[in-house]
CHARMM internal coordinates of N, CA and C (Angstrom, degrees):
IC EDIT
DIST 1 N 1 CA 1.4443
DIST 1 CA 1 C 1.5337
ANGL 1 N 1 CA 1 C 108.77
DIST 1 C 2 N 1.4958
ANGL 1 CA 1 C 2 N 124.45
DIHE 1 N 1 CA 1 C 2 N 104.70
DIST 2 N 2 CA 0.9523
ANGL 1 C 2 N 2 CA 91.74
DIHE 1 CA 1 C 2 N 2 CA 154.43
DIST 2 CA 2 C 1.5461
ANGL 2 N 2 CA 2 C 155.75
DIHE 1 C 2 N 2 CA 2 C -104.88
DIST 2 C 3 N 0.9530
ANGL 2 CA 2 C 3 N 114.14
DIHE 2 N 2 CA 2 C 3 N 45.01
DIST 3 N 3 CA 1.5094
ANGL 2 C 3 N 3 CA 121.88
DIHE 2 CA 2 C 3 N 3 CA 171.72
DIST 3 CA 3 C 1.5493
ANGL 3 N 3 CA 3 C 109.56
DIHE 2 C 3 N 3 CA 3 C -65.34
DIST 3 C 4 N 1.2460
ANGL 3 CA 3 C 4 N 102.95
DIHE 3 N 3 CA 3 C 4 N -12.97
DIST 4 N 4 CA 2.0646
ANGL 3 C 4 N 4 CA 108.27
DIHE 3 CA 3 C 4 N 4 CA -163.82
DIST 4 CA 4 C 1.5453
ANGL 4 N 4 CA 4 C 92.69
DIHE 3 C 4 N 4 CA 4 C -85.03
DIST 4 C 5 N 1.4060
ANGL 4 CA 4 C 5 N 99.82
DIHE 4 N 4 CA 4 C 5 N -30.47
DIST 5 N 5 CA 1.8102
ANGL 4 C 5 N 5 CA 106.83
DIHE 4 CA 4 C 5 N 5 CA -172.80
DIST 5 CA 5 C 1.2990
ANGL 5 N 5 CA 5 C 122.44
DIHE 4 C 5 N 5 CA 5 C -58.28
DIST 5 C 6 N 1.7752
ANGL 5 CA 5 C 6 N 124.62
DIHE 5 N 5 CA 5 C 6 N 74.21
DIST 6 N 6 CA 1.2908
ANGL 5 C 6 N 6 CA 111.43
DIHE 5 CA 5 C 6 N 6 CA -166.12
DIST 6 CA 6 C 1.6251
ANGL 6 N 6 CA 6 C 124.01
DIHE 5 C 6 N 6 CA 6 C -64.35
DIST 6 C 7 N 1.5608
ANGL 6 CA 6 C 7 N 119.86
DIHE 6 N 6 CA 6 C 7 N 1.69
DIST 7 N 7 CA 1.4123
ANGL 6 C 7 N 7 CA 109.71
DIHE 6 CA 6 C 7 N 7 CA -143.97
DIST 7 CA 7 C 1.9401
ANGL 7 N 7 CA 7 C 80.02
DIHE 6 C 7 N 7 CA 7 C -94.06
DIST 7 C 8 N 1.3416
ANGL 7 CA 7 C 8 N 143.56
DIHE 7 N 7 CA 7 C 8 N -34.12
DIST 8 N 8 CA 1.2815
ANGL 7 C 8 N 8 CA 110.43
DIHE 7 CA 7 C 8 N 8 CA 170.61
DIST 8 CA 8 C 1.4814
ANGL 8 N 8 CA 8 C 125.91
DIHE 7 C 8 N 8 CA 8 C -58.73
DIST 8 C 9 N 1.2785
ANGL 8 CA 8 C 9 N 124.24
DIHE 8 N 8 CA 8 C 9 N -32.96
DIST 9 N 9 CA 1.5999
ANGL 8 C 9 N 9 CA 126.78
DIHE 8 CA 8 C 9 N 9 CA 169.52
DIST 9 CA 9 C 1.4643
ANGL 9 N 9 CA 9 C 117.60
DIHE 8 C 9 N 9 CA 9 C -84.53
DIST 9 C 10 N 1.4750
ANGL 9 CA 9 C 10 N 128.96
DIHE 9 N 9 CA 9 C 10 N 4.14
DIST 10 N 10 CA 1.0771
ANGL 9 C 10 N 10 CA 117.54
DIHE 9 CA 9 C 10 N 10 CA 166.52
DIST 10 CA 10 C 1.8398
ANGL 10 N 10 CA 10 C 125.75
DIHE 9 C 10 N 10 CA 10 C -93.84
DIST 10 C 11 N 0.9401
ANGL 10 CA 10 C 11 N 114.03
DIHE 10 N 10 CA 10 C 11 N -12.18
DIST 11 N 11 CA 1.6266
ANGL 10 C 11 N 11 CA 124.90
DIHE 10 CA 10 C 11 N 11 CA 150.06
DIST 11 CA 11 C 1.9097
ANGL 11 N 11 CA 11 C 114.65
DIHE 10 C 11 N 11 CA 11 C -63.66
DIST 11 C 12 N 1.4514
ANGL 11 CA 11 C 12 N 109.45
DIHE 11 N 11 CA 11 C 12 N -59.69
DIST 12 N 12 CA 1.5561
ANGL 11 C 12 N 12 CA 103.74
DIHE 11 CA 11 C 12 N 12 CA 170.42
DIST 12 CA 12 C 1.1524
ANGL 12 N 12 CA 12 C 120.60
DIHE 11 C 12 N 12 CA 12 C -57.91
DIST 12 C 13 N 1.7887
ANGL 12 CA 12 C 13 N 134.26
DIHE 12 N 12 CA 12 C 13 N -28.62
DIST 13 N 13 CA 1.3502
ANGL 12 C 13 N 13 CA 127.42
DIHE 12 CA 12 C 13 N 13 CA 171.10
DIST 13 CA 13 C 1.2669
ANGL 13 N 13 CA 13 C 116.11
DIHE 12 C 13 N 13 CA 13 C -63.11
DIST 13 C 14 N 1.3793
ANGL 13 CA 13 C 14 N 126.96
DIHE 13 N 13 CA 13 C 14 N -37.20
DIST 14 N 14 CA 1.0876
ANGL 13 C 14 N 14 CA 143.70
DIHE 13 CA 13 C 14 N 14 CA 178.30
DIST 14 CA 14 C 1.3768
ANGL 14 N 14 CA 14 C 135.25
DIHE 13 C 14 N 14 CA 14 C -55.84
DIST 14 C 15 N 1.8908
ANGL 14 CA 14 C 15 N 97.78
DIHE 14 N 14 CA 14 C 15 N -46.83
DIST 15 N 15 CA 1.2699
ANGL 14 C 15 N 15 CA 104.92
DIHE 14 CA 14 C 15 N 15 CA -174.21
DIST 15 CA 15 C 1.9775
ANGL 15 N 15 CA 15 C 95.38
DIHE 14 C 15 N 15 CA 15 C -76.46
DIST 15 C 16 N 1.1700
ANGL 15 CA 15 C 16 N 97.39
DIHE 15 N 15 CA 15 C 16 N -43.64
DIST 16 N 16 CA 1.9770
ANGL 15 C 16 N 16 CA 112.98
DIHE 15 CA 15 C 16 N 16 CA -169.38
DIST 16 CA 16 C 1.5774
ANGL 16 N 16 CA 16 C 99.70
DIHE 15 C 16 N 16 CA 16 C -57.01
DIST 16 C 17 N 1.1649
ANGL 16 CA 16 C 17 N 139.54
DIHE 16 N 16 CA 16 C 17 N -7.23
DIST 17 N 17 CA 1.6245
ANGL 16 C 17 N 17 CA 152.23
DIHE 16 CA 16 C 17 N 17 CA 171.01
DIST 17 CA 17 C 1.7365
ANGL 17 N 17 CA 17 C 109.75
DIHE 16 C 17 N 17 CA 17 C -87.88
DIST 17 C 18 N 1.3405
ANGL 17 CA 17 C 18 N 86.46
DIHE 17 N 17 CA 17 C 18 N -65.42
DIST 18 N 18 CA 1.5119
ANGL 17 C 18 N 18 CA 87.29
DIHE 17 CA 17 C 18 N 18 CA 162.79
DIST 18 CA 18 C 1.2996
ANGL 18 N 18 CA 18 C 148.20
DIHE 17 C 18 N 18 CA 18 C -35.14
DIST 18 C 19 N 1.7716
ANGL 18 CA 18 C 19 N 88.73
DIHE 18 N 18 CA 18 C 19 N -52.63
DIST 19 N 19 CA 1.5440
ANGL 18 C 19 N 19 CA 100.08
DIHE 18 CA 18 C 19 N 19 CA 175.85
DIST 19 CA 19 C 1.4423
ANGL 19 N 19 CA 19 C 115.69
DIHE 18 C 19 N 19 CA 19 C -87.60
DIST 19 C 20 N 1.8101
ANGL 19 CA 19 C 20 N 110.11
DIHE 19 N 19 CA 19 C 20 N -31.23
DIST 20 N 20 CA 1.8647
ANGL 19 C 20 N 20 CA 82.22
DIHE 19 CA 19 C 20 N 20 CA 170.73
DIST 20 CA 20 C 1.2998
ANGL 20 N 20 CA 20 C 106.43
DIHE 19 C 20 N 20 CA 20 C -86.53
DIST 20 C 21 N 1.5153
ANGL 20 CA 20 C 21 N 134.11
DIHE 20 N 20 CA 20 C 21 N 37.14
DIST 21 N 21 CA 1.9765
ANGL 20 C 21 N 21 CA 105.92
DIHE 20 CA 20 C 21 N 21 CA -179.82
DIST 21 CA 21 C 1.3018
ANGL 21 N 21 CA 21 C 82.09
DIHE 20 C 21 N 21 CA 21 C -113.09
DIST 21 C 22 N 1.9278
ANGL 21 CA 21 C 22 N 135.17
DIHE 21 N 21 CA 21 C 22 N -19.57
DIST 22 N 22 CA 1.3632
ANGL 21 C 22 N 22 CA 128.96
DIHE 21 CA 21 C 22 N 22 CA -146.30
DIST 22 CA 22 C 1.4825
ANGL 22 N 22 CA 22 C 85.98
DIHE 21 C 22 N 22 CA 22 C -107.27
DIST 22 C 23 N 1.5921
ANGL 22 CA 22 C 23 N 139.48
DIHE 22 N 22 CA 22 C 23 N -51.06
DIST 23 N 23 CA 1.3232
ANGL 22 C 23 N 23 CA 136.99
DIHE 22 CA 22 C 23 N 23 CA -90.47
DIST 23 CA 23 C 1.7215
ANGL 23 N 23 CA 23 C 77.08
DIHE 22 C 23 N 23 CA 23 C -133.84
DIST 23 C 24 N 1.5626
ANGL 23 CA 23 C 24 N 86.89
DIHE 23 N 23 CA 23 C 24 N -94.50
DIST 24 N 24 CA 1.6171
ANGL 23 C 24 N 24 CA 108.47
DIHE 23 CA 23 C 24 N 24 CA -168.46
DIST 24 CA 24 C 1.5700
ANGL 24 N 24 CA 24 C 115.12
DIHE 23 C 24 N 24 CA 24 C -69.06
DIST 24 C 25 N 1.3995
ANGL 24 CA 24 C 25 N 135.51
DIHE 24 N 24 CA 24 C 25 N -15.54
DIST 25 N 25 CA 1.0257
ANGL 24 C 25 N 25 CA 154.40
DIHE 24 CA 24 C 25 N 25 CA 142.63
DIST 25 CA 25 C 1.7762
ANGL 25 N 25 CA 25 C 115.68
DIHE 24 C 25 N 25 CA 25 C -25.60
DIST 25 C 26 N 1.0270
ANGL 25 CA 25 C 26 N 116.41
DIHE 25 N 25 CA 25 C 26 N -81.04
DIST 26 N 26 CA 1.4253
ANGL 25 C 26 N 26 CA 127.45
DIHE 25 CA 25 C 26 N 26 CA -178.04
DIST 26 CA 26 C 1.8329
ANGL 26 N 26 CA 26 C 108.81
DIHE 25 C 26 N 26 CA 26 C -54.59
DIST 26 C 27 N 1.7964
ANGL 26 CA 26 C 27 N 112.10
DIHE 26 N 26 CA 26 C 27 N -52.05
DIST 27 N 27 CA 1.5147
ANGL 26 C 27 N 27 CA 115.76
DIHE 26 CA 26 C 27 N 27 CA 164.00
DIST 27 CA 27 C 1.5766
ANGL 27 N 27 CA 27 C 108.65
DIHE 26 C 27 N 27 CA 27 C -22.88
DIST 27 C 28 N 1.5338
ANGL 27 CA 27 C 28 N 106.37
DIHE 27 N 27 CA 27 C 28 N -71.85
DIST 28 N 28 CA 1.2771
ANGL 27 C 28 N 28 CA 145.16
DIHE 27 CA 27 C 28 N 28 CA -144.77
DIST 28 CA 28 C 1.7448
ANGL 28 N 28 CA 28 C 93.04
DIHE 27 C 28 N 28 CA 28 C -59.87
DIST 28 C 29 N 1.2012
ANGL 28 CA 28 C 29 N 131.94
DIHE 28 N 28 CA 28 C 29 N -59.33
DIST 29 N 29 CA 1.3402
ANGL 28 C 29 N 29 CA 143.93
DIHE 28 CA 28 C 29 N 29 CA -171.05
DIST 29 CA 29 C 1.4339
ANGL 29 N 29 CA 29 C 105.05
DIHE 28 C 29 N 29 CA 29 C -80.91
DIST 29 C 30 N 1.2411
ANGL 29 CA 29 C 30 N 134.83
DIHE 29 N 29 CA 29 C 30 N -23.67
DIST 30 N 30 CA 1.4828
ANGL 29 C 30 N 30 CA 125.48
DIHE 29 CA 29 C 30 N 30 CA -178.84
DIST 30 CA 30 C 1.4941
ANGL 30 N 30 CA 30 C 92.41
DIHE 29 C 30 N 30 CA 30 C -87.43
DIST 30 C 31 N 1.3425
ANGL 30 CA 30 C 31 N 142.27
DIHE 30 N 30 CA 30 C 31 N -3.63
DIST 31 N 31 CA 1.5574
ANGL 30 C 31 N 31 CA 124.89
DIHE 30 CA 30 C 31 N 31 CA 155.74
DIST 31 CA 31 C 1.9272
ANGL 31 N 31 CA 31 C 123.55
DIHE 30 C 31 N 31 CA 31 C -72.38
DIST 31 C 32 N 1.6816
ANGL 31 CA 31 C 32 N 84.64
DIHE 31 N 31 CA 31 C 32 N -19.29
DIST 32 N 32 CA 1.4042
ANGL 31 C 32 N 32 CA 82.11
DIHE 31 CA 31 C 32 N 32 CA -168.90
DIST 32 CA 32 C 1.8735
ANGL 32 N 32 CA 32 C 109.64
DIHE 31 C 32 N 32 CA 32 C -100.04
DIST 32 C 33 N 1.3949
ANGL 32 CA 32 C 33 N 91.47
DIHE 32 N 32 CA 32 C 33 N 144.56
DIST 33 N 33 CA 1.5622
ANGL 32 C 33 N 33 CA 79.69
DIHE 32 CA 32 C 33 N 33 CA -171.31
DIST 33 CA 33 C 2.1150
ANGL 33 N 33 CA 33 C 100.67
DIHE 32 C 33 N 33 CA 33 C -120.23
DIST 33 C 34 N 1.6453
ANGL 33 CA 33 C 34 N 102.47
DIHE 33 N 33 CA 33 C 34 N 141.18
DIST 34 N 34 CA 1.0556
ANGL 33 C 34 N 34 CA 96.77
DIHE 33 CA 33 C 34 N 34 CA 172.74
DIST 34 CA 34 C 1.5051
ANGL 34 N 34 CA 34 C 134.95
DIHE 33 C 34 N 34 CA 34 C -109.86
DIST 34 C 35 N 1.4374
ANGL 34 CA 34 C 35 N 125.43
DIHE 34 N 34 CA 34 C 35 N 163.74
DIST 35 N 35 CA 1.2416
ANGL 34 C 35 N 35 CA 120.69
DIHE 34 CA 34 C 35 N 35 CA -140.57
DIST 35 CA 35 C 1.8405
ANGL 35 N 35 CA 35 C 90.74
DIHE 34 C 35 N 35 CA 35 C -98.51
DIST 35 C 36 N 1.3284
ANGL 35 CA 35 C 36 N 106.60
DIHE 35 N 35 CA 35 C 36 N 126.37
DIST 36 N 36 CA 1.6981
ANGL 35 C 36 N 36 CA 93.66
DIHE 35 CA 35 C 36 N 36 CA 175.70
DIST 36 CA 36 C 1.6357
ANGL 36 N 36 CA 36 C 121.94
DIHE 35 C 36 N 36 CA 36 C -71.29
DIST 36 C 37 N 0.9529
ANGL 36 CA 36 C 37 N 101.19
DIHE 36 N 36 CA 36 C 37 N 168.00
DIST 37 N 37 CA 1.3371
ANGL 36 C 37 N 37 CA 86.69
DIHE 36 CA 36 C 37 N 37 CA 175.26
DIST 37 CA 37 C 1.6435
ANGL 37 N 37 CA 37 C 130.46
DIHE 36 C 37 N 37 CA 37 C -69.31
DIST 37 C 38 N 1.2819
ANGL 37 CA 37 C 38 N 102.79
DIHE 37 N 37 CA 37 C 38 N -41.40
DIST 38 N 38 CA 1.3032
ANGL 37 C 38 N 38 CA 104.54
DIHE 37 CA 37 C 38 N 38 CA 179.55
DIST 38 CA 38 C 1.6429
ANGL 38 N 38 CA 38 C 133.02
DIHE 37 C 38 N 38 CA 38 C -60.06
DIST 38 C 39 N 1.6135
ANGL 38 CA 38 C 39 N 85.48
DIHE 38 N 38 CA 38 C 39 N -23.35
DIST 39 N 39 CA 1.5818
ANGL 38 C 39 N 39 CA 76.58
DIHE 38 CA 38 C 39 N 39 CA 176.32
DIST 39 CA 39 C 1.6812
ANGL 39 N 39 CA 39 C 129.22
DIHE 38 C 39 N 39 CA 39 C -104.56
DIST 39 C 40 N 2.0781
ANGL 39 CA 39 C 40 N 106.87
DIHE 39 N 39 CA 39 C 40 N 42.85
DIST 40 N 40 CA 1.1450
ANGL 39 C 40 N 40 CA 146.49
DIHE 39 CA 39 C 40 N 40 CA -174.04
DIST 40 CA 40 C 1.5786
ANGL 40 N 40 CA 40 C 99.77
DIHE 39 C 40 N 40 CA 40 C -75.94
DIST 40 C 41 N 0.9266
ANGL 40 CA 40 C 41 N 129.91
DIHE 40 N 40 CA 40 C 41 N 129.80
DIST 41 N 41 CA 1.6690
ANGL 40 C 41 N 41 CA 95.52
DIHE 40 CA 40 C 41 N 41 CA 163.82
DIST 41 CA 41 C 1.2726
ANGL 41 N 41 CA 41 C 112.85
DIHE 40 C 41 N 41 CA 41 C -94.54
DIST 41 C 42 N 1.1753
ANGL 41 CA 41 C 42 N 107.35
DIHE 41 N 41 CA 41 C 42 N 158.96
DIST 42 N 42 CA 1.3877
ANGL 41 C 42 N 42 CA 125.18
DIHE 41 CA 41 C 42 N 42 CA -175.93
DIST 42 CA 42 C 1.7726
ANGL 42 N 42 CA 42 C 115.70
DIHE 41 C 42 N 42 CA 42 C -64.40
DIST 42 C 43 N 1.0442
ANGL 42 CA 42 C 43 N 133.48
DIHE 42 N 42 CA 42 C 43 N 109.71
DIST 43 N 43 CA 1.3072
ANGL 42 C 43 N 43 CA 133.51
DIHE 42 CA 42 C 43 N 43 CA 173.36
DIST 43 CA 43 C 1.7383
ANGL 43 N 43 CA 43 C 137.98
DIHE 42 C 43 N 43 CA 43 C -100.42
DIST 43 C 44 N 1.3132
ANGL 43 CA 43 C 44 N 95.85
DIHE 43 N 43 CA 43 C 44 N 103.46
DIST 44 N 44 CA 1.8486
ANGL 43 C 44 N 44 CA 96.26
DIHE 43 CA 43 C 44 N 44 CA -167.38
DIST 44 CA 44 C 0.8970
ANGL 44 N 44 CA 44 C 103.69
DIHE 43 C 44 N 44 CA 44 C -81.75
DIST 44 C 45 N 1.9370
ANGL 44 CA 44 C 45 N 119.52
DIHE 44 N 44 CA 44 C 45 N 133.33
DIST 45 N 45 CA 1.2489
ANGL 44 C 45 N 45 CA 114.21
DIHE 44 CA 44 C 45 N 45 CA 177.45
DIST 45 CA 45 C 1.8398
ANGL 45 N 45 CA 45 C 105.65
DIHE 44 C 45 N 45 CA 45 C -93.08
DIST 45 C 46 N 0.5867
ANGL 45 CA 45 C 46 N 121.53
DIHE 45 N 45 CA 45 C 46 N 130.31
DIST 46 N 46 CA 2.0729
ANGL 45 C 46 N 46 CA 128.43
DIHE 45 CA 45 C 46 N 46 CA -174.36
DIST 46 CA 46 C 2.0026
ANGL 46 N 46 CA 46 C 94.55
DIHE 45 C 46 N 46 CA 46 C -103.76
DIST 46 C 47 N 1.6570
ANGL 46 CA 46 C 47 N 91.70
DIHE 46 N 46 CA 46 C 47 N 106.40
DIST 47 N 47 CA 1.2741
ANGL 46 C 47 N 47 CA 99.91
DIHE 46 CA 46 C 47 N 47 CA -179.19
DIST 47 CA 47 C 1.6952
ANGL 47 N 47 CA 47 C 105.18
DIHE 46 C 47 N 47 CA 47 C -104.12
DIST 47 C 48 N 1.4737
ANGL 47 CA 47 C 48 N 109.24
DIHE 47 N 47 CA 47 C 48 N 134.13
DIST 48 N 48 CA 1.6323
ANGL 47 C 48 N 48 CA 105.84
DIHE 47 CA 47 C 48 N 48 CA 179.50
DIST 48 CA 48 C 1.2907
ANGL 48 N 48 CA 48 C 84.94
DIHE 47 C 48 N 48 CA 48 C -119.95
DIST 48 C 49 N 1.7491
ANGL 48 CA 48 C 49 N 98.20
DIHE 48 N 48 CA 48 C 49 N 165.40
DIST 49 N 49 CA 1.4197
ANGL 48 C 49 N 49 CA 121.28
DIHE 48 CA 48 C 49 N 49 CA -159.07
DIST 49 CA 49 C 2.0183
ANGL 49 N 49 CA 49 C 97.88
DIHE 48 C 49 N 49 CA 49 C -82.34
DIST 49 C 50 N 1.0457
ANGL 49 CA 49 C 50 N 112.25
DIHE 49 N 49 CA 49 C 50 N 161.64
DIST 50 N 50 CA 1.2819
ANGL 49 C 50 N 50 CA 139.42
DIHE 49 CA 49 C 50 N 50 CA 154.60
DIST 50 CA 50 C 1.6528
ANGL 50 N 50 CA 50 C 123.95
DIHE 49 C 50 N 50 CA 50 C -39.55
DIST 50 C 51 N 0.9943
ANGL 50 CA 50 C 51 N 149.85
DIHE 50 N 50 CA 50 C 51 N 99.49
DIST 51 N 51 CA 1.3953
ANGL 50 C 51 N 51 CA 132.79
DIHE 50 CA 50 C 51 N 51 CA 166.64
DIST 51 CA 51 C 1.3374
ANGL 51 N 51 CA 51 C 106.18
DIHE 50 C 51 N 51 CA 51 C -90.03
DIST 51 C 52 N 1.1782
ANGL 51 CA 51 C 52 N 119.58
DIHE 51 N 51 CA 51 C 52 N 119.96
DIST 52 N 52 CA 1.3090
ANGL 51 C 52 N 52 CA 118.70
DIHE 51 CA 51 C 52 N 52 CA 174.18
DIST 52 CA 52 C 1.9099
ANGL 52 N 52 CA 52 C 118.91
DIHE 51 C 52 N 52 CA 52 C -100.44
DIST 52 C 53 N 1.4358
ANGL 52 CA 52 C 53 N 124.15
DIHE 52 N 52 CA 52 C 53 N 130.05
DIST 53 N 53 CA 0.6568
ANGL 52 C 53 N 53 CA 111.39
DIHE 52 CA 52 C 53 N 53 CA -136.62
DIST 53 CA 53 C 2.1287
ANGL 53 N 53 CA 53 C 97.85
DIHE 52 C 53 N 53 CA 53 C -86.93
DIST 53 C 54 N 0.8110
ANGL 53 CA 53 C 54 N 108.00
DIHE 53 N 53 CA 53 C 54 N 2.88
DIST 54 N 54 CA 1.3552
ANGL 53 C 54 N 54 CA 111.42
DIHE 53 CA 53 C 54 N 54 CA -177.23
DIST 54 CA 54 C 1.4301
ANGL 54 N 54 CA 54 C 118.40
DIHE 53 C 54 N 54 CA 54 C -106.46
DIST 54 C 55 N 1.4459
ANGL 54 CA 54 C 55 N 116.90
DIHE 54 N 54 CA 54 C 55 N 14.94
DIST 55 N 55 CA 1.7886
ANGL 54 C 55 N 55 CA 128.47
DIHE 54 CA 54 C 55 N 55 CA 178.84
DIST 55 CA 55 C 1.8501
ANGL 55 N 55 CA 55 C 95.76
DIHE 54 C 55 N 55 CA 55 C -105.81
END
COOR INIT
IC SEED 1 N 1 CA 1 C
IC BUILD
């Protein structure tokens, strides 16, 4: 059988890894831009107590 035969598909996995971690990889991330932190705003959460209705 060969489908079990990895040594023809183990050069194409390889090279196709290569090229998106080396190639298309770096393209891919200079579109995306990230948000720093600081300019998040800060969010206070304001916790009030419970009324329970049986006290």
């Amino acid at each position: 059988m060969p489908q079990l035969n990895p040594h023809p598909w183990f050069y194409t996995i390889l090279m196709t890894w290569l090229t998106l971690s080396l190639i298309i990889q770096p393209k891919l991330s200079s579109f995306f831009t990230t948000n720093p932190i600081l300019n998040k705003p800060i969010m206070s959460t304001k916790t009030h107590s419970w009324t329970w209705p049986w006290t």
